[in-house]
C-alpha positions in Angstrom: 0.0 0.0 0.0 2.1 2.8 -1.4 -0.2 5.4 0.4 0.3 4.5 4.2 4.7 3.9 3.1 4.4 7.5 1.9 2.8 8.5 5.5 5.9 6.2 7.2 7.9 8.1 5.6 7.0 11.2 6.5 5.9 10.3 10.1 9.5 8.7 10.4 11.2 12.2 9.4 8.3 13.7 12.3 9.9 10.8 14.9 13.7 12.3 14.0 13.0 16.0 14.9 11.1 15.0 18.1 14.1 12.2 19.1 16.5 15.1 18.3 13.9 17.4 20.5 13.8 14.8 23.6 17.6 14.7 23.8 18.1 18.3 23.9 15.2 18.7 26.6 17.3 15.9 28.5 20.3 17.9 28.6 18.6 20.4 29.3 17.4 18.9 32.5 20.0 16.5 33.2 23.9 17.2 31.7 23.6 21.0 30.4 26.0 23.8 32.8 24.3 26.5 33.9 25.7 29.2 31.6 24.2 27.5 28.3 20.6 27.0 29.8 19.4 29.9 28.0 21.4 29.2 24.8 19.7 25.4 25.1 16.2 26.6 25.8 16.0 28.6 22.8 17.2 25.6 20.2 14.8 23.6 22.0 11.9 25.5 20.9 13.3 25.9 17.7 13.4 22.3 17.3 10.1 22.0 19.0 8.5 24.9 16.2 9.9 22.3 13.4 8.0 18.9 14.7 4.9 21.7 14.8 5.6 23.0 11.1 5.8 19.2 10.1 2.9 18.1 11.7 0.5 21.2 10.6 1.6 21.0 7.2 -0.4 20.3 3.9 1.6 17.8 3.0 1.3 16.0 6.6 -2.5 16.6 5.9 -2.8 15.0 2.2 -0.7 12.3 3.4 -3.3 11.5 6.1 -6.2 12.0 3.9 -5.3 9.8 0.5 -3.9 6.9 3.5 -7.7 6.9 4.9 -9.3 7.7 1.6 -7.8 4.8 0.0 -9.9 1.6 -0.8 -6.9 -0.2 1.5 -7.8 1.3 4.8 -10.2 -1.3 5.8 -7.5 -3.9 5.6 -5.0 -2.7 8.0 -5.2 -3.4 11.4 -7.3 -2.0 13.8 -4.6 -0.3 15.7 -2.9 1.4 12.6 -6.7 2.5 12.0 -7.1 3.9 15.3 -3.8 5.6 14.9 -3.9 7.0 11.4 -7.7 8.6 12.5 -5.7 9.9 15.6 -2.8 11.7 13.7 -6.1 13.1 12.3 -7.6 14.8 15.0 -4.5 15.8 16.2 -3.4 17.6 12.9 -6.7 19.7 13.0 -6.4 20.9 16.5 -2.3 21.7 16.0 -3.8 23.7 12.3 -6.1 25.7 14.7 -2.9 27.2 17.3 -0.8 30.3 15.5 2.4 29.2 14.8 4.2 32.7 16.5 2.1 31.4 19.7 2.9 28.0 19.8 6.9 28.8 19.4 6.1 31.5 22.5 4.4 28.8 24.6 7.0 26.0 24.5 10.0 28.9 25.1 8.4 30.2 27.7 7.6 26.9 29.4 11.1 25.9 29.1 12.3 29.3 30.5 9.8 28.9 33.3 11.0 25.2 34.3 14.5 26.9 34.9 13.1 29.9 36.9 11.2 27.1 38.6 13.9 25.1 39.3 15.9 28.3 41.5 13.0 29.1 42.7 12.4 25.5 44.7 16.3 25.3 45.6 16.0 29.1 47.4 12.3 28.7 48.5 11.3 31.8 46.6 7.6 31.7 45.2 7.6 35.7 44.3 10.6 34.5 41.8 8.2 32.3 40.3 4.6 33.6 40.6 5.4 36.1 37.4 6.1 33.4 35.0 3.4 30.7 36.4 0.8 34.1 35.8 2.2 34.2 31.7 1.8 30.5 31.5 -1.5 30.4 33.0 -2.7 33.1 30.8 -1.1 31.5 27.8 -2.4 27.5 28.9 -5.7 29.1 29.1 -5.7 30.5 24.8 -3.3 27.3 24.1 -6.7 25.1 25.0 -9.3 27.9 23.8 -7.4 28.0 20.6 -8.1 24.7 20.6 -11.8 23.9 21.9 -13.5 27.5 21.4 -16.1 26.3 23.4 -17.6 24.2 26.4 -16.1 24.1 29.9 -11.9 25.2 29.7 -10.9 22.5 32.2 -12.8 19.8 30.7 -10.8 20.2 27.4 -7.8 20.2 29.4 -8.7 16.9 31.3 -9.5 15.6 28.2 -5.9 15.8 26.7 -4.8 13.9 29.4 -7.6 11.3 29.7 -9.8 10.9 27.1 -13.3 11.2 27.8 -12.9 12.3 31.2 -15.1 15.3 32.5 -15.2 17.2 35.8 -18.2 15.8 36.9 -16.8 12.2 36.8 -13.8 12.7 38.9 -15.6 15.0 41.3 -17.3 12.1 42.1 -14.3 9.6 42.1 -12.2 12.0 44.5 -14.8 12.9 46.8 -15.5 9.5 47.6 -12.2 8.7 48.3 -11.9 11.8 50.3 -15.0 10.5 52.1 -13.5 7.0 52.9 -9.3 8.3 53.4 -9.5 11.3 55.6 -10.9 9.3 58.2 -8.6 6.0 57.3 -5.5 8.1 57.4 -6.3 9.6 61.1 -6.8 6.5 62.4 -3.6 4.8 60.5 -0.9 7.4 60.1 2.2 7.2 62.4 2.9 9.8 65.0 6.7 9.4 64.6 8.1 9.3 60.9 10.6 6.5 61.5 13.2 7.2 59.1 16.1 5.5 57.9 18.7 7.5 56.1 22.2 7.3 54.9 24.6 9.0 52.0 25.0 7.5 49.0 27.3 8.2 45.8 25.9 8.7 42.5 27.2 6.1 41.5 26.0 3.4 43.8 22.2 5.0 43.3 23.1 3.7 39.6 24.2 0.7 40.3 21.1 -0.1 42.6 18.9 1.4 40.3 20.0 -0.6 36.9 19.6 -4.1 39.5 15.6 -3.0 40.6 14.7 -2.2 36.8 16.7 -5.3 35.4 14.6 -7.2 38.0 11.1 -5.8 37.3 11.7 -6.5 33.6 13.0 -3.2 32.4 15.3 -3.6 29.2 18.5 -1.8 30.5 20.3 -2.2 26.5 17.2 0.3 25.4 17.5 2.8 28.6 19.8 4.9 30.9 19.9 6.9 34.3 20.3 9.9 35.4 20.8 12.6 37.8 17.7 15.7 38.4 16.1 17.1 41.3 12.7 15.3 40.3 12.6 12.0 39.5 10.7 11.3 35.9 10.9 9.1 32.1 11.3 10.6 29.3 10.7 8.2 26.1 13.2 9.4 23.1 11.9 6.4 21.5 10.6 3.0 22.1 14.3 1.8 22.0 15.9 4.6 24.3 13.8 5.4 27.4 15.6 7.3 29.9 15.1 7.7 33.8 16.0 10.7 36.1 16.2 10.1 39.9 17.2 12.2 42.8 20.1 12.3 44.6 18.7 11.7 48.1 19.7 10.1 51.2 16.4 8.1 52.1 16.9 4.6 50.7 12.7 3.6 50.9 12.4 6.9 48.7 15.1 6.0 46.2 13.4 2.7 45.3 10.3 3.9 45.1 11.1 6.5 42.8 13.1 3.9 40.5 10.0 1.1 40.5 7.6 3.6 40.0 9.6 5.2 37.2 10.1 1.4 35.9 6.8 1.2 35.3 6.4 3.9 32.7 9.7 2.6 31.2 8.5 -0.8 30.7 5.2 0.3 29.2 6.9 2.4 26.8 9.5 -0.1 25.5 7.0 -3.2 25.3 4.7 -1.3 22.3 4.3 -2.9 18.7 6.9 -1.1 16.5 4.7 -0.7 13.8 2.0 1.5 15.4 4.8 3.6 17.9 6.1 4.7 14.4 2.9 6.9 14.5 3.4 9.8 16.7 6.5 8.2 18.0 5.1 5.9 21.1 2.2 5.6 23.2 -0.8 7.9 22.1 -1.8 10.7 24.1 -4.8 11.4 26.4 -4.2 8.4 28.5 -1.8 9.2 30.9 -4.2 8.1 33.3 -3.3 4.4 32.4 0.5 5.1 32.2 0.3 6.6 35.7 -1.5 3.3 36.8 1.0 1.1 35.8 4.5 3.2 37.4 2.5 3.2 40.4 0.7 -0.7 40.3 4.5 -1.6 40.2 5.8 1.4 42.8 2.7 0.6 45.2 0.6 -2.9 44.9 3.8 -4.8 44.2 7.1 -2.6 45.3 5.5 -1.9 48.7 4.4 -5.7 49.3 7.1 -7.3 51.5 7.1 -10.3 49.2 8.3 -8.3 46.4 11.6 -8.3 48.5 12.0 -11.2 50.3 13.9 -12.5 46.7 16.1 -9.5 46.5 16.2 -7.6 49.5 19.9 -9.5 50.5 21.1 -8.4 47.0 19.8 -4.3 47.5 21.2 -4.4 51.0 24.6 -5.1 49.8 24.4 -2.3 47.4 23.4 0.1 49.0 25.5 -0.8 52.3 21.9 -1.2 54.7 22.4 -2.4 58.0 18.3 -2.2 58.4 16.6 -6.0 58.1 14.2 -6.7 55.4 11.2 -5.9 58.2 11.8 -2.5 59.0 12.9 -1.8 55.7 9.3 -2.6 54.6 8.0 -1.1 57.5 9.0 2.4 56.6 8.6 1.3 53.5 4.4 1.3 54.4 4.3 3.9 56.9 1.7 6.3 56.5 2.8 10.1 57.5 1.2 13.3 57.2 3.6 15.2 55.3 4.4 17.8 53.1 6.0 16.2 49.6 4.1 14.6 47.4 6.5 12.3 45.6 7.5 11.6 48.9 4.3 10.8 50.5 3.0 6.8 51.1 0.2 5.1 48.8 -2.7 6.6 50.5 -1.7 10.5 51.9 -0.4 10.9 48.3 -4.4 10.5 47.2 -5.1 13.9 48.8 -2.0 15.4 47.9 -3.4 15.0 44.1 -6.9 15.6 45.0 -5.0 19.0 46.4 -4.1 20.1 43.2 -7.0 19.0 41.2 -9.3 21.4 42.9 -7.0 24.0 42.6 -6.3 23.6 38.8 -9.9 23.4 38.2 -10.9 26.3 40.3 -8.1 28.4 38.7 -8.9 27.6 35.1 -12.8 27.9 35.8 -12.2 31.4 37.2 -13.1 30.9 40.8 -9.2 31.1 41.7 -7.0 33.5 40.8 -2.8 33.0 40.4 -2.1 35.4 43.2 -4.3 33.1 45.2 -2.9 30.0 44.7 -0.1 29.9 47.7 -2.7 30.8 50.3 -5.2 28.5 49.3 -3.1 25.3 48.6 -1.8 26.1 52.2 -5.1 25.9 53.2 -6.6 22.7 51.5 -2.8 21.0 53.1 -4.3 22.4 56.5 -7.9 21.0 55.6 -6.5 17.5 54.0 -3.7 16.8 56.0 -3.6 18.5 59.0 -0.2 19.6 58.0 1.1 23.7 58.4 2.9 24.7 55.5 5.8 26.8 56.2 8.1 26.2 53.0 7.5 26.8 49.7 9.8 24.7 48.4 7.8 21.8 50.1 4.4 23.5 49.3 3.4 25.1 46.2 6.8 25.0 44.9 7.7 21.3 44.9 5.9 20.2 41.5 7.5 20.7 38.5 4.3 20.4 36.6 2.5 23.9 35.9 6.3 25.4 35.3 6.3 23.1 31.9 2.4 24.0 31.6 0.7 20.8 32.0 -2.2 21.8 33.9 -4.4 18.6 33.6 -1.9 16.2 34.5 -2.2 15.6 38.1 -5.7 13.7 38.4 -4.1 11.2 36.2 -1.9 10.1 39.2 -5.1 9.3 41.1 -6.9 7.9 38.3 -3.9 5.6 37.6 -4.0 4.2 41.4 -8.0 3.8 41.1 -7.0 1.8 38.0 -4.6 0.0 40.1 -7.4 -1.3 42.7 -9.0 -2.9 39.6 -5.9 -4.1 38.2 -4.9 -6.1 40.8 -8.4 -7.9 40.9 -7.4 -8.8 37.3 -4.0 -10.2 37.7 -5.5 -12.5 40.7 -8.0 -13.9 38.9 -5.8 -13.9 36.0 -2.5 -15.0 37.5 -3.4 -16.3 41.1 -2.2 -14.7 44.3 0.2 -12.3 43.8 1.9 -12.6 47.2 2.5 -15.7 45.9 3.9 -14.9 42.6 6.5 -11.9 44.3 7.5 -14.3 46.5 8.7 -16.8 44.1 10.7 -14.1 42.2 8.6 -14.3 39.3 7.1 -10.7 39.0 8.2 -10.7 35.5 4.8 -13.0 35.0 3.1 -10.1 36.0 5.2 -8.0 33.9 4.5 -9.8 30.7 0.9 -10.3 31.9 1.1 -5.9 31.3 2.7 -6.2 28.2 0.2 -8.5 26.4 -2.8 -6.5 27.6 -2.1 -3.6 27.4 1.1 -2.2 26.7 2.0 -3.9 23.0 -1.5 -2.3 21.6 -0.1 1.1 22.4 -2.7 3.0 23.8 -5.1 2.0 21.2 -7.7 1.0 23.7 -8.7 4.1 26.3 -8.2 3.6 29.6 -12.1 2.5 30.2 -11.6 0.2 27.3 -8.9 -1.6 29.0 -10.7 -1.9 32.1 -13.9 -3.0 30.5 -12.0 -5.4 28.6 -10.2 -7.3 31.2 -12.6 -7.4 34.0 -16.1 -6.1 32.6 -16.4 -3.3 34.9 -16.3 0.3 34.3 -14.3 2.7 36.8 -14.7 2.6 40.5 -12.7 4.0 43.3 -14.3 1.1 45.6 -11.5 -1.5 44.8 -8.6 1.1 45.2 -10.5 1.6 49.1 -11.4 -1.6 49.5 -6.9 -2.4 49.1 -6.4 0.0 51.6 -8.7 -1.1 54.0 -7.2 -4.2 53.6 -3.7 -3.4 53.8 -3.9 -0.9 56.8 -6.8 -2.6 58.8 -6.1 -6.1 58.9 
């Protein structure tokens, strides 16, 4: 079919610009000295304007057209189908967004992340409150650009997770704020038993390369390293790269490195074919990405069988002189605190919930910029009985709005609701996972992922996928009913 080779062709060309785009936003973050930030942000968003130019072009456009106009489309698979319609849609929003604009917009959200960054390390929210105002203003004509009409925040959510409204996950959250405010009074520790210690760079690494080999991450078609928030960034389905912390709380570290695992693993287990379209996993469903980082960070990384193989092997590493117990046992703690990637599996529900309310309030007009630090202060207060007196660790510790992805953060929740479903399916799939982590064979569960759900590339939304595998649409009940479980028994 010479039409859809033609579109392979072109998409493949798209693919280059955005690898070469990736790597430059990685050394950005990651290798790049200080003095040639500036220089690096603007050839980022150079490179960033010429994927946009590609992908609004006429050519990009007749290429899509004569592939789905052709008397062949009904014979290629139903993935490729759902992907060619998708490069579709997404070429007539991208048409609708000035080009001027967009090439503002991704240099000033670069710019910002570095003012963002300074801003955490000094604890200095008036150094950032100017830019986070631009790109508030400019999210909020990026998306009306996009959807002239209908609720702002709706359109938002829904580049994030398709099909998802406001009303829907009002009514998710609040009953889990129902059911977890009260759970986490009665659970949460009065102490915060710590255990920390100082580790090299190098020895992070080292640990880090043995917990992704072991959950079933391909370490030939990934790398590490170093930035002050821990995250993956897919170049391509053959290089997915992992950023972790530098931090001297070992229960931290591995959580960071499973749940960052988990989005690596998804992203290098897709079909080949359909990644070539758009270059990996389609987008609006981070929801179900989120769910599997953290179904591998939280319902297996936290279970204490997932370590009984291994934990001899970690302890060496990293030079422990905790048992496998207590290591597990701060490992599970529940604590009122500040952080959110640092909070357990079920504070770190309202830390999200948090931010929800305040993205939706702000881009609904019920909130206004200037308000933000004294009302997320106030929801901590409300949520978690916690006084914020840092910035850094308040309003300033997310490195999400600074890039402009306003949107994102209900994923995370979503994801772990997913999660309570999830791992209903693999037991009556798979049997008892206790069991399964126990016996070292996690990678089961890992290829169990990959056939499911990961190798049809986001093809299926996340409902779909649920509905698929167990017959049930959404419910935070399972996700409850786990913590219950866990923390009650």
């Amino acid at each position: 079919m010479k039409e859809i080779e033609k579109l392979y062709d072109y998409q493949n060309k798209i693919n280059e610009k955005k690898y070469i785009t990736s790597i430059l936003g990685w050394d950005l973050n990651v290798n790049a000295p200080r003095e040639t930030k500036k220089y690096l942000i603007d050839v980022e968003a150079n490179s960033s304007l010429d994927v946009f130019e590609m992908q609004t072009s006429s050519e990009y456009e007749k290429l899509i057209d004569d592939v789905i106009n052709s008397s062949d489309f009904e014979s290629l698979s139903r993935e490729e189908k759902v992907c060619i319609r998708e490069l579709k849609r997404k070429y007539e929003l991208n048409k609708k967004i000035p080009k001027d604009f967009y090439h503002e917009y991704t240099k000033l959200c670069s710019t910002a992340n570095s003012v963002w960054e300074d801003a955490k390390k000094n604890n200095d929210v008036d150094m950032f409150m100017p830019y986070l105002e631009k790109i508030v203003d400019m999210t909020k004509k990026y998306y009306r650009y996009l959807y002239p009409d209908g609720n702002l925040y709706d359109a938002m959510l829904n580049e994030y997770e398709r099909g998802m409204k406001v009303e829907e996950i009002d009514a998710l959250f609040e009953s889990l704020k129902e059911k977890l405010i009260p759970l986490i009074d009665k659970i949460s520790n009065k102490e915060n038993k710590q255990y920390k210690k100082e580790f090299s760079e190098s020895t992070l690494k080292e640990c880090g390369e043995y917990l992704l080999n072991y959950i079933g991450f391909d370490l030939e078609r990934g790398a590490l390293g170093v930035y002050p928030h821990g995250y993956t960034d897919k170049l391509s389905v053959d290089d997915v790269r992992i950023a972790f912390s530098k931090i001297d709380d070992p229960t931290q570290f591995v959580s960071t490195i499973i749940h960052e695992g988990g989005h690596g693993i998804l992203e290098q287990n897709m079909d080949k074919r359909i990644v070539t379209f758009d270059n990996g996993f389609l987008d609006n469903l981070y929801g179900l990405h989120e769910s599997q980082s953290r179904f591998f960070e939280n319902i297996l990384g936290r279970n204490i069988n997932f370590w009984i193989p291994i934990y001899d092997d970690v302890k060496k590493i990293l030079d422990l002189d905790i048992d496998l117990e207590e290591f597990v046992s701060i490992l599970n703690q529940v604590n009122k605190g500040f952080v959110r990637t640092d909070a357990d599996e079920v504070t770190y529900c309202l830390h999200v919930i948090l931010r929800y309310e305040i993205e939706r309030d702000l881009f609904n007009g019920k909130l206004k910029v200037s308000e933000l630090p004294e009302v997320w202060n106030k929801k901590m207060k409300e949520y978690l009985g916690v006084e914020v007196v840092d910035d850094s660790k308040g309003i300033l510790q997310d490195v999400h709005w600074s890039q402009g992805s306003f949107g994102y953060f209900p994923s995370y929740l979503l994801g772990s609701i997913y999660d309570g479903m999830f791992l209903n399916i693999i037991e009556d799939n798979l049997g008892s996972v206790d069991e399964i982590l126990r016996n070292g064979k996690i990678k089961d569960i890992t290829n169990f992922l990959i056939e499911n759900i990961y190798k049809d590339a986001g093809t299926y939304t996340s409902s779909e996928v649920i509905e698929k595998l167990s017959g049930k649409k959404i419910d935070s009940k399972y996700l409850i009913d786990y913590f219950y479980k866990k923390y009650l028994k």
